[in-house]
C-alpha positions, 0 to 999 in steps of 0.5 A: 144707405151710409153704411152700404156707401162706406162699404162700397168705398172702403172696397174701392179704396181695397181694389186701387190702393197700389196705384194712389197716394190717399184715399180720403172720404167726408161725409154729410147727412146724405152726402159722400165725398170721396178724394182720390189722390194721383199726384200732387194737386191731382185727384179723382173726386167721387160724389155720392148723394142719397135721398132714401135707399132707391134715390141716389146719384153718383158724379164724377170729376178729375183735376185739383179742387176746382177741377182743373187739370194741369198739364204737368198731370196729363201722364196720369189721366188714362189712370183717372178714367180707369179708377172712375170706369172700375169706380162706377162699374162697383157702384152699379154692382152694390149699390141698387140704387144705381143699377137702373142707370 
């Protein structure tokens, strides 16, 4: 399975590169987190859990580390949904586990 999350990861970094600043990804035993930079002390934050190949789950979150959003970052919100739709649209499509969601 962690090799199909990298993969997955690796190709969402691919498909938005042009509109982030970082793309940081760090891994546990069956966990990914991955931190998707828009501006200073705002970031996209992707968590995937896997339990075997056909459990898994995939959330989401939007602001600095605690989730919070300032207002001086409320231009770049429409991006950050738009990277969690083309995010959860890829995860769905790749990753099996997903697809039943």
């Amino acid at each position: 399975m962690k090799q199909r999350v990298e993969q997955y990861f690796k190709e969402l970094h691919q498909a938005i590169d042009k509109e982030i600043e970082a793309f940081t990804v760090e891994w546990r035993q069956y966990e990914a987190l991955a931190q998707i930079q828009l501006k200073e002390d705002l970031y996209v934050f992707i968590i995937f859990s896997w339990s075997d190949e056909e459990d898994c789950t995939i959330e989401y979150m939007i602001g600095d580390e605690n989730a919070v959003i300032q207002t001086r970052h409320l231009d770049k919100l429409d991006l950050a949904v738009s990277i969690i739709k083309t995010a959860h649209q890829m995860a769905k499509e790749k990753l099996a586990c997903l697809q039943r969601s």
